[in-house]
C-alpha positions in Angstrom: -9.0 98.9 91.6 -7.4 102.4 93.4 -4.8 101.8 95.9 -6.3 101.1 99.6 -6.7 104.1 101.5 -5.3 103.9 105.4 -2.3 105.9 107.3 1.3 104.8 106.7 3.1 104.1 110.3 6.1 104.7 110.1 8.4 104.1 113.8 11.3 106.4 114.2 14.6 106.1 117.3 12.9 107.8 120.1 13.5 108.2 123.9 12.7 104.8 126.0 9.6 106.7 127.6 8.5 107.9 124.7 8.9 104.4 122.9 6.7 102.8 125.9 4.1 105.4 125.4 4.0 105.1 121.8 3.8 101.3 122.0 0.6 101.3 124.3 -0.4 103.9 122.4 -0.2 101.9 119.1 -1.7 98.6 121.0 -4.8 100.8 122.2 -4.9 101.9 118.4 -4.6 98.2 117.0 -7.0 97.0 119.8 -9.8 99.3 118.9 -8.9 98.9 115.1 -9.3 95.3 115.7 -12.1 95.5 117.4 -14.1 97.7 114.7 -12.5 95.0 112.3 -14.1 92.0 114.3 -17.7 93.1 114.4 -17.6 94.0 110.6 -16.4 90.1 109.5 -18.5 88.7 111.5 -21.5 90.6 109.9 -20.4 89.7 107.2 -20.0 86.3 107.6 -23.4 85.7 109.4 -24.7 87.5 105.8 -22.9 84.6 104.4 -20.6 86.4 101.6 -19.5 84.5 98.8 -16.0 83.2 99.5 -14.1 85.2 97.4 -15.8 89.0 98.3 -15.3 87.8 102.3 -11.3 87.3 101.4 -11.2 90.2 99.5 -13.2 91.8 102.6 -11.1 90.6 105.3 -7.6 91.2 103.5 -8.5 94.8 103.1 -9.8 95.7 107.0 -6.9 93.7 107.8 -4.2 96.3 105.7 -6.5 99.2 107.3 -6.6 98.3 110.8 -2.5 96.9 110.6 -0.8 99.6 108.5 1.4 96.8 106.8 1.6 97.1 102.8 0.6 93.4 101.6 -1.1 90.2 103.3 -1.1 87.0 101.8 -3.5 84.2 103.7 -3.8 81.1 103.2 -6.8 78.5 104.9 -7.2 75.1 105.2 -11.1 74.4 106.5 -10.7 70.9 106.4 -12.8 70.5 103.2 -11.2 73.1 100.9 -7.7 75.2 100.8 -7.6 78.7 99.3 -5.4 82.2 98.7 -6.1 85.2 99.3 -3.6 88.1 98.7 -3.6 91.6 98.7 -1.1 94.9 98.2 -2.2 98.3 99.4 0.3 100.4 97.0 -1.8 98.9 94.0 -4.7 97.6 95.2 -4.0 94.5 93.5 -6.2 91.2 95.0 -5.9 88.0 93.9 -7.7 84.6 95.0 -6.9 81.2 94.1 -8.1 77.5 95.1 -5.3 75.8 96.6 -4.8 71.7 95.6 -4.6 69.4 97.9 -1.9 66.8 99.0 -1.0 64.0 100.4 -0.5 65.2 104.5 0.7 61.7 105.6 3.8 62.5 104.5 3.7 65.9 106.9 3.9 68.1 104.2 1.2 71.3 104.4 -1.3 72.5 102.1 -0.6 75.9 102.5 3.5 75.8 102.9 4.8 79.1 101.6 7.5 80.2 99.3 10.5 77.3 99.1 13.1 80.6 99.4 12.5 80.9 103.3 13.3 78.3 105.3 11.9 79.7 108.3 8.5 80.1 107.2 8.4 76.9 105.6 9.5 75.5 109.3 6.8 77.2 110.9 4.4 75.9 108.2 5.6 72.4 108.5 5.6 72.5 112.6 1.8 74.0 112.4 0.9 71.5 109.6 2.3 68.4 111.9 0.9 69.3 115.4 -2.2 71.7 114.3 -4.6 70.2 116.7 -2.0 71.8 119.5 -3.5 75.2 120.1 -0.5 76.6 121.7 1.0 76.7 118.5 -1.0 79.4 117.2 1.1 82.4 118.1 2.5 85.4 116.7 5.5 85.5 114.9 7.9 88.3 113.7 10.3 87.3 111.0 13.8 88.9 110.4 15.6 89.6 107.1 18.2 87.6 108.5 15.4 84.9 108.4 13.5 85.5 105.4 15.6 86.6 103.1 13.3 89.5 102.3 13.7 93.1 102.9 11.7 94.9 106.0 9.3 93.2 108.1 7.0 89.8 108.1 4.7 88.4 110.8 3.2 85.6 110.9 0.3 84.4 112.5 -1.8 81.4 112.2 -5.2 80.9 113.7 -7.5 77.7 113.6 -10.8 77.6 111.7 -13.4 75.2 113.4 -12.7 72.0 114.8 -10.3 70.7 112.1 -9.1 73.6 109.7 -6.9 76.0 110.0 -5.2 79.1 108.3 -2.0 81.3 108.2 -1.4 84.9 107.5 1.3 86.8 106.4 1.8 89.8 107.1 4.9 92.3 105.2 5.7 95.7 105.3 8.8 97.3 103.5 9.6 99.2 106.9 12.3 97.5 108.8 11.1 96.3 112.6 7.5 97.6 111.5 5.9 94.4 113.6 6.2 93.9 117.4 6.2 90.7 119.1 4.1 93.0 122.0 1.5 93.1 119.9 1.0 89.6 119.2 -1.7 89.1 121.3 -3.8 91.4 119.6 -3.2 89.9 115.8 -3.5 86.3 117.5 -6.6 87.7 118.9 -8.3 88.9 115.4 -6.8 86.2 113.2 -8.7 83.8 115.9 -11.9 85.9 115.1 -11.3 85.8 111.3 -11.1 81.9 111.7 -14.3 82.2 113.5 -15.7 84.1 110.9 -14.6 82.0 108.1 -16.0 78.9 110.0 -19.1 81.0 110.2 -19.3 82.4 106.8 -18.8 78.9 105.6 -21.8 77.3 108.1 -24.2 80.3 107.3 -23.8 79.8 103.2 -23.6 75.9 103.4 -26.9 76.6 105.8 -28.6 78.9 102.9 -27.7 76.6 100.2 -29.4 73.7 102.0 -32.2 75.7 102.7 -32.8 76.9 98.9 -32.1 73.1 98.0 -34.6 71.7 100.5 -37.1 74.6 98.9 -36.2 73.0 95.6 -37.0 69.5 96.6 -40.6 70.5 98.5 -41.6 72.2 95.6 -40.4 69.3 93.2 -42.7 66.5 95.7 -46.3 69.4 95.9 -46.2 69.3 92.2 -45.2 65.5 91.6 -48.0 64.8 94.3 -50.6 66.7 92.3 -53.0 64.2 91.2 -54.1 63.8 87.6 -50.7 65.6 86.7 -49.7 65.5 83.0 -45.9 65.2 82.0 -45.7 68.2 80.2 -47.5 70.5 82.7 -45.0 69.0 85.4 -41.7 69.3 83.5 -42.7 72.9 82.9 -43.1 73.9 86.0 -40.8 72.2 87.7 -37.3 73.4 85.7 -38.8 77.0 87.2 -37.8 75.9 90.7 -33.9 74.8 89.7 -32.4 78.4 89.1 -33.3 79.5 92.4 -31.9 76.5 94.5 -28.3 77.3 92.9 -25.5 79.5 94.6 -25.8 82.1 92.2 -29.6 81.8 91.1 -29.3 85.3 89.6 -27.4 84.5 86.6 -28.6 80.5 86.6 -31.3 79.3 83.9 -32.1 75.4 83.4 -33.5 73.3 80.6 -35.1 69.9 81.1 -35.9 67.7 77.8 -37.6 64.5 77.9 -37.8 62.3 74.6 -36.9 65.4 72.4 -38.9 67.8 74.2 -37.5 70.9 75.9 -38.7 73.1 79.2 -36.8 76.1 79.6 -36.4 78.6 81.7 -35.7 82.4 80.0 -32.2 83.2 79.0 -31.0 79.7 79.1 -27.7 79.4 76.8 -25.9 76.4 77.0 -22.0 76.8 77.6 -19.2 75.5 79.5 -20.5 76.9 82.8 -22.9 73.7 82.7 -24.2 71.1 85.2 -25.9 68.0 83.6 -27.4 64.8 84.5 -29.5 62.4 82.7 -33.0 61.0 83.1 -33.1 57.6 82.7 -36.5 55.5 82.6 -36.0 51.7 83.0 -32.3 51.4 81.3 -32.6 54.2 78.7 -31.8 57.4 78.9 -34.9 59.5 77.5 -33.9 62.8 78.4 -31.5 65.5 80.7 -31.8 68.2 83.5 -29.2 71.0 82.6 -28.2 74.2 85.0 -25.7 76.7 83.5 -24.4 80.5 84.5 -24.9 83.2 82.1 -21.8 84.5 83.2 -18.3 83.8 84.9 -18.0 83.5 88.1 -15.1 82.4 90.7 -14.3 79.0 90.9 -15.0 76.3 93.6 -13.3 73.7 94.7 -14.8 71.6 92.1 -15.5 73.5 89.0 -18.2 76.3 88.8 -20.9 74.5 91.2 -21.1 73.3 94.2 -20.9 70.0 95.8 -24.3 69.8 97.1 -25.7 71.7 93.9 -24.4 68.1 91.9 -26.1 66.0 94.4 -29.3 67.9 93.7 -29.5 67.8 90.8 -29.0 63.9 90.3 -31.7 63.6 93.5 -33.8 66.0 91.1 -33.8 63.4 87.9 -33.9 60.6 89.7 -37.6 61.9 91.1 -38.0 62.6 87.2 -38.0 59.4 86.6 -39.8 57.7 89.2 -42.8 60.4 88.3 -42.2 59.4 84.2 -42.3 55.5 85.1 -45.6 55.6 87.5 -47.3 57.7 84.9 -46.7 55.6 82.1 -47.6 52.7 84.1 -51.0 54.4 84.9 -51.3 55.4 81.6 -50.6 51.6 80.3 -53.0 50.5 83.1 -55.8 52.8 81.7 -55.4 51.8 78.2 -55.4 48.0 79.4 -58.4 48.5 81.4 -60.8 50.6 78.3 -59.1 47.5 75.8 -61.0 45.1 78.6 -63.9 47.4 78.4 -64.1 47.3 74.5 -63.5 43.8 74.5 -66.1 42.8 76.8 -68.4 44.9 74.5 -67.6 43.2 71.5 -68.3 40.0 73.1 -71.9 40.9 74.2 -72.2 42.7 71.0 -71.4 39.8 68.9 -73.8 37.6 71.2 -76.3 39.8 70.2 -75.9 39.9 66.5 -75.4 35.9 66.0 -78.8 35.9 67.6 -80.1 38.3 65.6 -78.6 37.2 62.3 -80.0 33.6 62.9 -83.7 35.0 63.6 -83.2 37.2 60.7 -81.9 34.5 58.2 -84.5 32.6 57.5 -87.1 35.1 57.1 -85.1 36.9 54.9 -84.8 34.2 52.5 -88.1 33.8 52.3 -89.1 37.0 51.3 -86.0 37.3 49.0 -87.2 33.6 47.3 -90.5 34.9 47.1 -89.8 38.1 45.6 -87.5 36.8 43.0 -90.7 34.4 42.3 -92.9 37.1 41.7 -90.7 39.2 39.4 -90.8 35.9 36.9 -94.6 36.5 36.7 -95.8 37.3 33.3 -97.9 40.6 32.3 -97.1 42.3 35.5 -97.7 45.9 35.8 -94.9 48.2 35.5 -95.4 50.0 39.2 -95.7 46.5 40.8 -92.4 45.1 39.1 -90.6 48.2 40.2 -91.7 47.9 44.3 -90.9 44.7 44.2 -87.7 45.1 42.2 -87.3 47.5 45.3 -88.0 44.4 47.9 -85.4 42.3 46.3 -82.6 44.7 46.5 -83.6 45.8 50.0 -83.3 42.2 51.0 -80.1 41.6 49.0 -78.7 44.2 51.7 -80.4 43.1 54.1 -78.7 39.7 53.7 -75.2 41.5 53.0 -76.0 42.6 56.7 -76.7 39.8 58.2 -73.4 38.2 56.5 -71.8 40.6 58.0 -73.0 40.1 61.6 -72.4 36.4 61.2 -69.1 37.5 60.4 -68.4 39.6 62.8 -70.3 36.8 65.4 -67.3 34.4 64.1 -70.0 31.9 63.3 -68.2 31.3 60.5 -65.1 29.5 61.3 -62.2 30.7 58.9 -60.9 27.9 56.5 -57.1 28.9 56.5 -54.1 28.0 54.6 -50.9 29.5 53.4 -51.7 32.9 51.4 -49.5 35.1 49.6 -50.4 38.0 50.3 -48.6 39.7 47.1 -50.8 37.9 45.4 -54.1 38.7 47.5 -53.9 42.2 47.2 -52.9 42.3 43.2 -56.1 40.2 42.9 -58.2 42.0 45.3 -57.2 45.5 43.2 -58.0 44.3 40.0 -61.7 44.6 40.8 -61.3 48.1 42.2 -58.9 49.8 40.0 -61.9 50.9 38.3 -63.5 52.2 41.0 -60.7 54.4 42.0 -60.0 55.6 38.5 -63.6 56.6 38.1 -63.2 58.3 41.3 -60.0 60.5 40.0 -58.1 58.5 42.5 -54.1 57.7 41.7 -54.1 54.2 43.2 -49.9 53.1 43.8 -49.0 49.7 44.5 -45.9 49.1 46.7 -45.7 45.7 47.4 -42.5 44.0 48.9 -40.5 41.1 47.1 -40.0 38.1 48.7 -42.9 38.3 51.2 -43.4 35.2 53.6 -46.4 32.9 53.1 -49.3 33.9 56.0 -51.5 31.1 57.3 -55.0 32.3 56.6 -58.5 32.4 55.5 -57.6 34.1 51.6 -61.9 35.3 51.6 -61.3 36.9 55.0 -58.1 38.3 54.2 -59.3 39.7 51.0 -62.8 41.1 52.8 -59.7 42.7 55.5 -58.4 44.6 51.9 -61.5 45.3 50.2 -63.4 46.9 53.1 -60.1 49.1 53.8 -59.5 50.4 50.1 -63.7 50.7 50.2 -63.3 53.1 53.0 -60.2 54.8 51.6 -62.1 55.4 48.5 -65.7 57.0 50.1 -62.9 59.2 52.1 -61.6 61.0 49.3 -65.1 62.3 47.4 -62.9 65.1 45.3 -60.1 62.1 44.4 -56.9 61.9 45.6 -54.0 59.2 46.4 -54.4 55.6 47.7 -51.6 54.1 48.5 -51.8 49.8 49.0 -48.4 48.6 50.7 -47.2 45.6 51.8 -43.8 44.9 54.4 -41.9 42.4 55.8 -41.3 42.4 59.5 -39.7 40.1 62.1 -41.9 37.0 61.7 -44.8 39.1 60.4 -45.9 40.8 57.1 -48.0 44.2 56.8 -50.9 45.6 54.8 -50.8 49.3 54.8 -53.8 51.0 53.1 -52.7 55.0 53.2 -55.0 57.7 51.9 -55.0 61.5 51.4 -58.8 61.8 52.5 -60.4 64.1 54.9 -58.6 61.9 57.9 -60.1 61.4 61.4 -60.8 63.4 64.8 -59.4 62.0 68.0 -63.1 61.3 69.1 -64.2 59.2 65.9 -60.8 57.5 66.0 -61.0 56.3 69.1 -64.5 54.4 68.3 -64.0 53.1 65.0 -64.1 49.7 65.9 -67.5 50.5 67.5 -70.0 47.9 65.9 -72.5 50.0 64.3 -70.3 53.2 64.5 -70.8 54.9 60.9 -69.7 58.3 59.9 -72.0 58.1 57.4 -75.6 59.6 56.2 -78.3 57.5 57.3 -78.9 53.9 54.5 -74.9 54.6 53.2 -73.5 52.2 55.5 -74.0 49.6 58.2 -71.0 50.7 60.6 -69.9 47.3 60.6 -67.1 47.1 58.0 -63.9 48.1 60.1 -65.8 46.0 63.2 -65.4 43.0 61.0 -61.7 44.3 60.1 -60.3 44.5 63.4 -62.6 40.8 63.7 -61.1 38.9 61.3 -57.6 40.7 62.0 -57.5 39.7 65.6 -58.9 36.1 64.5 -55.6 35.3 62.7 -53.1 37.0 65.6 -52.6 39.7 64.7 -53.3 43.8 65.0 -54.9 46.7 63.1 -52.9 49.6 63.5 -54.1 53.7 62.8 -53.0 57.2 62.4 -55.3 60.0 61.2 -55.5 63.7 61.0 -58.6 66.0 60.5 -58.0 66.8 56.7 -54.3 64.9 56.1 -55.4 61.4 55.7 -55.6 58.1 57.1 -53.2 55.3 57.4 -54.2 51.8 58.2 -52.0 49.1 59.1 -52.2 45.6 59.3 -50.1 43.1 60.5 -50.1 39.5 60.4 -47.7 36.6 61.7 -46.2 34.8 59.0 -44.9 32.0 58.2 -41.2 30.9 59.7 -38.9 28.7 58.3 -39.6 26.0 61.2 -43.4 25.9 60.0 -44.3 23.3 57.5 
């Protein structure tokens, strides 16, 4: 930075009427420097500077206006204390947050250098009585007193209600300072408290303002209705940046449960402000804000009091919005489950009824036809129709077992099951299939597996029906996988595929009665009904994932037996 630019006065011996004349001369000079000085902080401060270009600011109309070669200032505002200082031969500015102590002892925040007693009286004296305003006078320091070379002034000033400030004023010219022209320095170190007390209202005003922007904008999207998470997180980390103190170098991130929403540029770093988002007692995600680049520090770190508060205030709303969705979500799902319940239950209504009218009919024409074909010297055409009537029937009765099935009109007979040895049964009759299908079938069955309390021909229907389906899946071959697992009080049947898998739409109606993927006559729709039938019959659940083209996984899982149960 070059050296600041502003006459040298230097005061030479001189007559006693020309001394008075240069003395009002030089007080009309500082009054109108002063004056120019005061409108230009206080524009400044109403544009609400950052703290450290206002100091810089002030310090340097202040060597201008004053002529002296350095100023040092120091300012208590009741909430933070700072340094400022400043030499006009270099140039040289420097800024620094000041700690705080402990004033019940008396001792002052911004007590100078140890080496002059007199100033650190005056400090003390100011510190102890501050809310006295006649304190807050000029005062010109000699060598004698300060053990410093040429000329220091002091004047302190009070900043609002409760703060307050000193500066130091030092030139290298002896008697350089007046104690004439106190009241004019008292006069623009009171304006430069004003200023600092407005500087600091008009920026804490801003940074409300951008906050409260922050917050409406976070409540018109979260009110939105039909709102989905992601299309909410999204938009919503655009509206952090801009509600920081320096939004032009600020970017955020929000994740929630491994998913990220960023903003451009964002770089994580130790210029970063995080909170987390915690639904229920978990912590599913975070809300970060970080700077790009260094800035001044505050009296807390890089950010703002009010800019940690927000941002807590803004996960907290996070995870209201995640919980109520999740409960509406939940209270969808529970309400289609009623749905689909409720039409199961008419549906199976309906086919008991049906099967029952059906039954006995059917066995007639079945006994009948089965007759018939034991007829002797029967033409060839007529033995083939009716060869055609009996297999018709035989699926037509396979149908109607079904329904009965699926009507639960046919009470399960359970008892304790291994299911190890279920399933190697249950394959041994379709190992050929798949092999004659070019599909690898792998058995991964766990050891040790806890007895189930079942019905073993419902169970093994459950299996059959699921490899069955697995198999007609995978028309060019491919891999079955059969698994069983142990659980917490419960045992699973995984049946896992590499078939042509499942769209959203047919997944979510699979357990339609009647629902078939099929060509017309190659199925009845009713085997996974009867699945998720007999499943739900012995307490437990049918679980699925699918893809279009990677496969299906099926999995079932049944209570088991605990070592309490006999």
């Amino acid at each position: 930075m070059a050296g600041l630019s502003g006459p040298v006065y230097m005061r030479t011996a001189v007559s006693e009427a020309e001394r008075t004349n240069w003395e009002r001369n030089e007080r009309l000079r500082l009054a109108e420097g002063f004056l120019l000085f005061s409108r230009r902080i206080l524009d400044a401060a109403a544009r609400g500077l950052p703290r450290q270009e206002f100091v810089r600011l002030a310090l340097n109309e202040f060597l201008k206006v004053s002529g002296c070669d350095a100023a040092d200032l120091r300012v208590d505002d009741g909430a933070r204390c700072f340094r400022g200082w400043i030499e006009r031969d270099s140039g040289s500015f420097r800024m620094d947050m000041l700690p705080r102590v402990d004033s019940a002892n008396g001792e002052s925040p911004l007590r100078m250098e140890a080496d002059s007693p007199a100033l650190a009286g005056l400090c003390a004296d100011l510190h102890r009585c501050r809310s006295d305003k006649s304190l807050f006078s000029f005062a010109v320091l000699s060598p004698s007193e300060t053990g410093r070379p040429g000329s220091l002034a002091l004047v302190p000033f009070p900043v609002g209600a409760d703060g307050y400030g000193l500066l130091l004023l030092s030139s290298r010219q002896a008697g350089f300072f007046h104690r004439s022209e106190g009241e004019i320095y008292e006069a623009a170190a009171q304006t430069l408290g004003a200023a600092f007390f407005e500087r600091r209202t008009q920026v804490a005003l801003r940074e409300r303002v951008k906050e409260l922007t922050c917050l409406y904008g976070l409540a018109k999207v979260l009110e939105e209705p039909n709102l989905e998470i992601r299309g909410a997180l999204a938009r919503i980390v655009q509206l952090l940046p801009p509600a920081w103190l320096y939004a032009e170098i600020a970017s955020a991130r929000i994740v929630l449960d491994g998913q990220e929403y960023v903003t451009p540029g964002f770089r994580p770093g130790s210029r970063q402000l995080r909170t987390g988002i915690v639904v229920g007692d978990r912590e599913r995600g975070s809300i970060e804000v970080c700077y790009s680049e260094p800035r001044p520090e505050l009296d807390e770190g890089p950010f703002l009091k009010e800019e940690r508060n927000l941002i807590v205030a803004v996960a907290r709303e996070l995870s209201l919005f995640v919980e109520r969705h999740e409960a509406a979500l939940e209270k969808t799902q529970l309400e289609a489950q009623l749905r689909h319940a409720d039409r199961l239950a008419t549906i199976g209504q309906l086919a008991a009824g049906v099967a029952h009218e059906l039954n006995e009919p059917l066995g007639n024409i079945l006994g009948f036809a089965q007759l018939a074909l034991k007829a002797e010297e029967m033409p060839g055409r007529v033995r083939s129709d009716i060869d055609r009537v009996v297999q018709a029937a035989l699926h037509a009765r396979e149908v109607v077992s079904k329904l009965m099935l699926f009507a639960r009109q046919k009470p399960p007979t359970k008892e304790y099951v291994q299911l190890n040895e279920l399933v190697e049964d249950g394959l041994y009759f379709l190992g050929a299939r798949c092999a004659k299908a070019g599909i690898e079938l792998v058995r991964e069955l766990a050891p040790g597996l806890p007895a189930v309390n079942a019905d073993a021909a419902q169970l093994h229907q459950v299996l059959v029906n699921l490899v069955v389906n697995a198999i007609q899946a995978m028309p060019r071959g491919g891999r079955l996988v059969v698994r069983t697992e142990a659980g917490d009080r419960a045992v699973a049947l995984v049946v896992e595929d590499t078939g042509v898998g499942m769209s959203e739409d047919v997944l979510n109606r699979i357990f339609v009665p009647f629902f078939t993927t099929k060509p017309v006559g190659e199925g009845t729709g009713l085997g996974l009904s009867v699945v998720h039938g007999i499943v739900e019959g012995h307490g437990g659940a049918v679980e699925v994932e699918s893809k279009p083209g990677k496969g299906t996984r099926f999995r079932v899982v049944l209570p088991a037996k605990g070592p309490q149960d006999k």
